[in-house]
C-alpha positions as CSV (number, residue, x, y, z in Angstrom):
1,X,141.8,110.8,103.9
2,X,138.2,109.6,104.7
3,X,135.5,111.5,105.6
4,X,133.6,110.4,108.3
5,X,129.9,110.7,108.8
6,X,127.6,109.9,111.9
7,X,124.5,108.3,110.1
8,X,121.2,109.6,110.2
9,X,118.0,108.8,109.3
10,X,118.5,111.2,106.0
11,X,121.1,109.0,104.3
12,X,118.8,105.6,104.9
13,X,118.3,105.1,101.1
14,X,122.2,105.4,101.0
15,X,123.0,103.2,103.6
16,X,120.5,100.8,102.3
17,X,121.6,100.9,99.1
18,X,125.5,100.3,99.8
19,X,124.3,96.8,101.8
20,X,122.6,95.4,98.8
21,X,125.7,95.3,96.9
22,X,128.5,95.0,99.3
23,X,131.0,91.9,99.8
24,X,130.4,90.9,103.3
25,X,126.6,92.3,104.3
26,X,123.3,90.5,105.1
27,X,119.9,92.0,105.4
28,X,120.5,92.4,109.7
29,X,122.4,95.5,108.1
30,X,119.5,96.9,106.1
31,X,118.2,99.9,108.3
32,X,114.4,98.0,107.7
33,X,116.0,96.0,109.8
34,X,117.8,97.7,112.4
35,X,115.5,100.1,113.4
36,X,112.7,98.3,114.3
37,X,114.3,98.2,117.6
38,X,115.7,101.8,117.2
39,X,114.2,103.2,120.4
40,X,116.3,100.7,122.6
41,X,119.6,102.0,121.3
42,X,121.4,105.0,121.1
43,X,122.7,104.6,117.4
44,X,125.9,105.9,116.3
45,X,126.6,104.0,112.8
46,X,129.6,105.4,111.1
47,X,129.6,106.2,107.0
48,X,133.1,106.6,105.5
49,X,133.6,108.1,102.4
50,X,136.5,108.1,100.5
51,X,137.1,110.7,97.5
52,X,133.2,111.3,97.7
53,X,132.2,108.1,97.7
54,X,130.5,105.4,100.2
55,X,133.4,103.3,100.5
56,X,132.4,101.4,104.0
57,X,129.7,101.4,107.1
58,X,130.2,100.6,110.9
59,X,126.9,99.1,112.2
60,X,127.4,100.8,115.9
61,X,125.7,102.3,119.0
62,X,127.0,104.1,121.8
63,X,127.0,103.7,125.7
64,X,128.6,106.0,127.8
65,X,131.9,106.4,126.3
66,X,131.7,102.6,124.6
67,X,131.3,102.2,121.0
68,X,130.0,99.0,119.9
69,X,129.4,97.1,117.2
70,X,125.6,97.2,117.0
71,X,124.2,95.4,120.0
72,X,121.0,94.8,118.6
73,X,122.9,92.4,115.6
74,X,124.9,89.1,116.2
75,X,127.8,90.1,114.2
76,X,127.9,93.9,112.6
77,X,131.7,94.7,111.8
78,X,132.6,96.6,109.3
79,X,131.0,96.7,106.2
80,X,132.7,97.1,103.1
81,X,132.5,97.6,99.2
82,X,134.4,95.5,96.5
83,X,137.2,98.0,96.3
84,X,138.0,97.6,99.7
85,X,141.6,96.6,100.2
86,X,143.7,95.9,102.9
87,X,145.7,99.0,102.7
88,X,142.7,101.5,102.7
89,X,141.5,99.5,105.7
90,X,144.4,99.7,107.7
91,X,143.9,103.5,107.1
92,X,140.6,103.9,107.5
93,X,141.4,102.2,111.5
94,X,143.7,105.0,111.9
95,X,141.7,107.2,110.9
96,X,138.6,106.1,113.0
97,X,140.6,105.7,115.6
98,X,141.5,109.3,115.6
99,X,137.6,110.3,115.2
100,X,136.7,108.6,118.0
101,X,139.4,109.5,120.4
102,X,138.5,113.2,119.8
103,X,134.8,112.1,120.6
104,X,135.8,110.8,123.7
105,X,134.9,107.0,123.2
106,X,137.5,105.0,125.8
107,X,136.7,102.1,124.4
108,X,135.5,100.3,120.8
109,X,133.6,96.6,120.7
110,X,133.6,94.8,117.9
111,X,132.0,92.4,116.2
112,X,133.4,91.5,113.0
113,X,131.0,89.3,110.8
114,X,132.2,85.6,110.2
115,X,133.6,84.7,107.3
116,X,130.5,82.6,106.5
117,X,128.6,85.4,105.6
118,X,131.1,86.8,103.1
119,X,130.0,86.7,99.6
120,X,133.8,88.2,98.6
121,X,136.5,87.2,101.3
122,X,136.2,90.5,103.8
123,X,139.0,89.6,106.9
124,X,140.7,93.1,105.5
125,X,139.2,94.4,109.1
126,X,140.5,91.7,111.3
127,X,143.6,92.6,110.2
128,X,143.8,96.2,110.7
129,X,142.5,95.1,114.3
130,X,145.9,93.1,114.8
131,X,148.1,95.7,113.3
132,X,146.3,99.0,113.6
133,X,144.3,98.6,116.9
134,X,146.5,96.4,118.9
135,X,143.0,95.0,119.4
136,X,141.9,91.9,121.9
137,X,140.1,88.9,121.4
138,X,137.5,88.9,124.4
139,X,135.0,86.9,123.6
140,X,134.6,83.3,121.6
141,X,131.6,81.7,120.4
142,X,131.4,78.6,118.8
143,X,128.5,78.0,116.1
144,X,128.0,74.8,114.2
145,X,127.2,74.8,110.4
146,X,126.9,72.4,107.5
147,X,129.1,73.0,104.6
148,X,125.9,72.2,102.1
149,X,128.3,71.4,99.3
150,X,130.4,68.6,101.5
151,X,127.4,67.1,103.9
152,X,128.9,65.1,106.6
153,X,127.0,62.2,107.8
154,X,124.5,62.5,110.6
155,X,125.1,60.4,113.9
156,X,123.0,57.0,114.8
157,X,121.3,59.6,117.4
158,X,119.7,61.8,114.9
159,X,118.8,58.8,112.7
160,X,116.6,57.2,115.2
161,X,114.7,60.5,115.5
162,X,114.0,61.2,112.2
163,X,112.6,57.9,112.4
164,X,110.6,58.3,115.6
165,X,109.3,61.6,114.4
166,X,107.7,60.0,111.0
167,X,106.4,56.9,112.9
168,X,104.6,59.3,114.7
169,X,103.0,61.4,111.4
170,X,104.6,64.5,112.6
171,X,104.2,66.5,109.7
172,X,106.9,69.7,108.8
173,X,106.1,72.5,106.2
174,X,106.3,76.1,106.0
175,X,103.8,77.9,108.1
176,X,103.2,81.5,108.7
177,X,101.7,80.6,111.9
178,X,104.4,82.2,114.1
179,X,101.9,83.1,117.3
180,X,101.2,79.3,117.5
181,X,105.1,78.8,117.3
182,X,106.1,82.0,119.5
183,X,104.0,80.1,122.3
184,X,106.1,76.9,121.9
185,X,109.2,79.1,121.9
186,X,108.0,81.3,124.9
187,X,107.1,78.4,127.5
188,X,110.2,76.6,126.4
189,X,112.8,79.8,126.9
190,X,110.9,80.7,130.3
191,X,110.9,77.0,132.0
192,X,114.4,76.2,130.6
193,X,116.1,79.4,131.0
194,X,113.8,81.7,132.7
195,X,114.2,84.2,129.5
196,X,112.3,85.4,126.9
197,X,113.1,85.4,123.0
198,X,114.7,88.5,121.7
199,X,112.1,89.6,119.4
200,X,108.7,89.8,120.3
201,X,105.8,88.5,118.5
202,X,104.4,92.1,117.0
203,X,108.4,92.6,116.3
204,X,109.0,88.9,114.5
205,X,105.7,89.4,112.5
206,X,106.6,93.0,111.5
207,X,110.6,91.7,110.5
208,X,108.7,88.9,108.5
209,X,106.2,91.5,106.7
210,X,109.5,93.2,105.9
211,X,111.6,90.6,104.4
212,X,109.3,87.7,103.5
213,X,111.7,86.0,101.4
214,X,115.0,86.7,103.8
215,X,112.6,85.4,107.2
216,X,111.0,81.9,107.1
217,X,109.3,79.3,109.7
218,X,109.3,75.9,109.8
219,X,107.0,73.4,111.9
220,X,106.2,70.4,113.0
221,X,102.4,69.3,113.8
222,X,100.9,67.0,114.8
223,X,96.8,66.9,114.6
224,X,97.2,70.3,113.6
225,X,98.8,71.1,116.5
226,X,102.3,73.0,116.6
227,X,104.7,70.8,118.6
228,X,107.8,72.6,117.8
229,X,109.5,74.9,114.9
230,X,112.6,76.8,113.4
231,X,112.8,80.4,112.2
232,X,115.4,81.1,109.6
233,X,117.2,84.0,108.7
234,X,118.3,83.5,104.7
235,X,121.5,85.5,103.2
236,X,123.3,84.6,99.9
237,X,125.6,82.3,101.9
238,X,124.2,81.2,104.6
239,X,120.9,80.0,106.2
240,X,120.9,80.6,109.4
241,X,118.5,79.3,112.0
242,X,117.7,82.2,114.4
243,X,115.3,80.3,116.9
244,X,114.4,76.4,117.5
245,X,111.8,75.0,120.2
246,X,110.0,72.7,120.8
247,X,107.2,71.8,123.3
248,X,107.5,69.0,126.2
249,X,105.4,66.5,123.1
250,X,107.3,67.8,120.4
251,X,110.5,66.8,121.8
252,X,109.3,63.1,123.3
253,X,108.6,62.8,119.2
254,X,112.0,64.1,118.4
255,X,109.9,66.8,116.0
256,X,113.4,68.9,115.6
257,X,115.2,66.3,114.0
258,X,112.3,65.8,112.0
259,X,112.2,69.6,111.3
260,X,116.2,69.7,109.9
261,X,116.0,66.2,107.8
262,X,112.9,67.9,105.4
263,X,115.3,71.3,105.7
264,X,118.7,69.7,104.8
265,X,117.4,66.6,102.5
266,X,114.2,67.6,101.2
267,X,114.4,71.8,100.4
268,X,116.7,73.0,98.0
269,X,119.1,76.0,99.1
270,X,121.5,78.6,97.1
271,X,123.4,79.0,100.8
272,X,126.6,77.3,100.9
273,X,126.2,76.8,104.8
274,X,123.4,76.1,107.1
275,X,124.1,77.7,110.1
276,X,122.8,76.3,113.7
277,X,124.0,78.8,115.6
278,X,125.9,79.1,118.8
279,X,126.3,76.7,122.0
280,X,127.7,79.0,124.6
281,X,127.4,80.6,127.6
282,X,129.4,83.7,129.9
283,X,130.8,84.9,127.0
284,X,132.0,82.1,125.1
285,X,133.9,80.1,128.1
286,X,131.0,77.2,128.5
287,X,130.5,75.3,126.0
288,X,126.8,73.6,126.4
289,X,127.6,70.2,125.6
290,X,123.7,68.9,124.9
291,X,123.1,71.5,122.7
292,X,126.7,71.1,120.4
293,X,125.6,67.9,120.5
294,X,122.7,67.5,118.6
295,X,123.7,70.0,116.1
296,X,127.1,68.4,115.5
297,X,124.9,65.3,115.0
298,X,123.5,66.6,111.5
299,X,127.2,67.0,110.7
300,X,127.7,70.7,112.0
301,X,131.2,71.8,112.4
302,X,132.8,74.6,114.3
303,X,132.7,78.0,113.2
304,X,133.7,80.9,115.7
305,X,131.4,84.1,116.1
306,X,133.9,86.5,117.8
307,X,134.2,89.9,119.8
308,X,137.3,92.2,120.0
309,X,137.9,95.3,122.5
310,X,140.6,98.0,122.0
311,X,141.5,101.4,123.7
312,X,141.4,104.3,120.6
313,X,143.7,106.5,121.5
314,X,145.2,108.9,118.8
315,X,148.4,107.4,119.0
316,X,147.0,103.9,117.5
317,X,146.8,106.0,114.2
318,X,149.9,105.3,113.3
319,X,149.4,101.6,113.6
320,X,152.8,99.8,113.2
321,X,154.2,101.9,109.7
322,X,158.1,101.7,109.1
């Protein structure tokens, strides 16, 4: 039997702790993390313990009578120790399933975290969501990332701007610089898209303060000028490019394809993936060509960032046992 605890701000050295050395958990998970947008969420992570000890955390907030996998995090399933097997999964789903009826939660969301990310292999939850949770598949999104150990090679496209961009003495480095970027970024998201970037500036700058080494930025200038940029997000397997823009003269110079030749020929990484993140939109059913496109030009290939739904009522408990 597992003990389930709602998590609060008292067991934040435990919770931290158990995400450093889990199989399948990045620094998103690290409550430094997660809370700097605390006041926007109504948290309701889950601890499980198992014979008195941490054996798993579920990432969540609440809305309503909807439990979801954090909504502040792209991916936040659950979270789980080396001694984590598929049997004590399966029962730790019936078991949930039971707390969260009795809560009155109608309905879970889930975000399980892609396999990409896993340091061990950590599917043990999707499959409790097939045969414990009768669970859905409700939404699909489609990322593209480089397998760094087996490059592909990059199209004729993304050739000739490299080229254009160091005919042009665009030069890319690290730069800490990110309120000269966050302007690129901010113009770009709002005449494009009519949208703003998730994080704001003071929230970016506090993240980066946080974890410098985990949180990096990469430009392009010109004349000292910031024409366009990347900020990554590092993990042990994966680097994973969280936001790219650049300006109406950044792009005309092709400064982003400049910006991923020095990252993916020139910088050294212990990742076994870059990651350029997804190409969707309403919910995973568009696929935005342009924007596959390019990425799939530096020899990205598919990988799916998905989202399940199920009903937890106490009956699921008893999954599908003979």
């Amino acid at each position: 039997m597992f003990n389930i605890e709602l998590y609060t701000p008292t067991y934040l050295n435990e919770w931290n702790t158990f995400v450093a050395t889990s199989k399948n958990a990045t620094f998103l998970f690290d409550r430094n993390y997660m809370d700097y947008h605390a006041n926007r969420f109504e948290d309701y992570s889950l601890m499980f313990y198992l014979d008195n000890t941490l054996f798993a955390l579920l990432p969540a907030n609440k809305v309503s009578s909807v439990l979801y996998s954090h909504q502040g995090l792209t991916y936040g399933g659950l979270i789980l120790n080396h001694k984590a097997t598929a049997e004590k999964i399966q029962q730790l789903f019936r078991e949930l399933n039971v707390y969260l009826a009795q809560k009155g939660f109608l309905k879970v969301i889930y975000k399980p975290v892609p396999h990409i990310y896993h340091q061990v292999p950590a599917e043990e939850d999707l499959y409790s969501l097939f045969s414990v949770c009768n669970a859905q598949l409700t939404e699909r999104n489609l990322s593209s990332a480089i397998d760094l150990r087996n490059k592909l090679k990059w199209s004729r496209d993304r050739k000739y701007g490299i080229n254009r961009c160091k005919n042009n003495n665009i030069h890319v480095e690290e730069s800490n610089d990110f309120e000269a970027f966050w302007k690129v970024l901010e113009e770009n998201l709002q005449k494009k898209y009519n949208a703003h970037p998730i994080h704001k500036l003071k929230e970016i700058e506090l993240l980066k303060d946080r974890f410098p080494e985990q949180i990096k930025l990469f430009t392009a200038t010109r004349n000292g000028q910031v024409l366009g940029g990347t900020v990554l997000y590092i993990t042990p397997t994966v680097v994973h490019t969280q936001y790219i823009s650049a300006n109406e003269e950044g792009k005309q110079l092709r400064v982003i394809d400049g910006i991923f030749h020095h990252l993916l020929t020139e910088r050294e990484w212990s990742a076994s993936y870059f990651d350029f993140g997804t190409s969707n939109e309403e919910d995973g059913h568009i696929l935005v060509e342009p924007l596959i496109h390019q990425k799939e030009g530096f020899g990205g290939r598919g990988i799916c960032y998905d989202w399940y739904e199920w009903r937890p009522t106490p009956a699921l408990h008893k999954g599908r046992e003979s």
